[in-house]
C-alpha positions in Angstrom: 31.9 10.3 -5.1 28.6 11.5 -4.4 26.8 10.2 -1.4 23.4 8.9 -2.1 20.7 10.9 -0.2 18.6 8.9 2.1 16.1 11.4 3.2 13.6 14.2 1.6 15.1 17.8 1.9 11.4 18.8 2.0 9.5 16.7 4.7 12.3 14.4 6.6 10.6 11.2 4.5 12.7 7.7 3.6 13.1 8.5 -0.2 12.7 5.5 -2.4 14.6 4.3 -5.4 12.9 4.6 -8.8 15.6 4.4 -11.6 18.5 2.3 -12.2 20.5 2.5 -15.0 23.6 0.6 -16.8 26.2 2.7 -17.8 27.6 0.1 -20.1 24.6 -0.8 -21.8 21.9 1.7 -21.1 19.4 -0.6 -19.5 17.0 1.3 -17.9 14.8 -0.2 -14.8 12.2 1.8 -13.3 10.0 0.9 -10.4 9.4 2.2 -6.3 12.0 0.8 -4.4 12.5 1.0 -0.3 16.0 1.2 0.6 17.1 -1.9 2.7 17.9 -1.0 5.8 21.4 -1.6 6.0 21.7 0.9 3.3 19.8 4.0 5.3 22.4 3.0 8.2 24.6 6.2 8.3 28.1 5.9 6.6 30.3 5.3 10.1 28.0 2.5 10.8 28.3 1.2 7.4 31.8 1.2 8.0 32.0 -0.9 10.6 29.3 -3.5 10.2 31.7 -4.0 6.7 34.7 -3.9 9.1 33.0 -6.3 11.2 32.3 -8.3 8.4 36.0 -8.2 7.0 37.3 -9.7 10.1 35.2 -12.4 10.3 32.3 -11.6 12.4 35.2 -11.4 15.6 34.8 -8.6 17.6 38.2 -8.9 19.3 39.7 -8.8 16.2 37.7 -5.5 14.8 38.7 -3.8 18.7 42.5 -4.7 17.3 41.5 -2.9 14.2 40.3 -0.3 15.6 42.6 0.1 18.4 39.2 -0.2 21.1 38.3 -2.2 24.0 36.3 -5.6 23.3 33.4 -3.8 25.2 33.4 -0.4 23.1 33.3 -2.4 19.8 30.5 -4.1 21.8 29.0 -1.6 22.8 29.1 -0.1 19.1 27.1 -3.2 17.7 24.9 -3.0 20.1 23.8 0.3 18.6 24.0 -0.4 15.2 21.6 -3.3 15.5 19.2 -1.3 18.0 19.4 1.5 14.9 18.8 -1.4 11.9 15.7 -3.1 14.6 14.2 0.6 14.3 14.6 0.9 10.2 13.2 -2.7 9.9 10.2 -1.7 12.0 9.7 1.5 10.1 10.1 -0.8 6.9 6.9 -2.7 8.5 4.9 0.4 9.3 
C-alpha cells in the first residue's frame, strides 16, 4: 500500500488534501483540507496510539503487548502527545 505523503518534497510544507474520490461510485469531492493531526503523527506512533486504543486506554496492558516496562510505554505517550501538542499548535499558527 502506498503511504500517503505528509510533507512537500519541495519546501518541507504540511501538504493539504484536495480530492477525494469514491471508487465505487465515482463521487468526486474537491476542496483544501489540513490533515488532522493524528494523521501527520509518523506511522510508529500511529501504531501505538491504535495499540493503545485497542487495549483499552491501559498502559499496563499495551507494556504486556509490547513486552516493555509500564514506564517505557509511559514514557512513549508522553512523546506522542508532546509531538500531537506541537501539530495542534502548528494547526493554530
Amino acid at each position: 500500500m502506498k503511504k500517503l505523503p505528509k510533507l512537500c518534497p519541495s519546501c518541507g510544507r504540511i501538504l493539504h488534501v484536495q480530492n477525494m474520490h469514491c471508487p465505487g461510485c465515482a463521487t468526486e469531492i474537491q476542496g483544501d483540507y489540513v490533515l488532522p493531526p493524528f494523521m501527520r503523527l509518523d506511522e510508529e506512533d500511529q501504531a501505538f496510539i491504535l495499540d493503545f486504543v485497542m487495549c483499552g486506554g491501559s498502559l499496563k496492558a499495551l507494556a504486556q503487548k509490547m513486552n516493555l516496562s509500564y514506564p517505557s510505554v509511559r514514557n512513549r505517550l508522553d512523546d506522542v502527545i508532546k509531538e500531537l501538542e506541537r501539530l495542534i499548535q502548528a494547526n493554530q499558527n
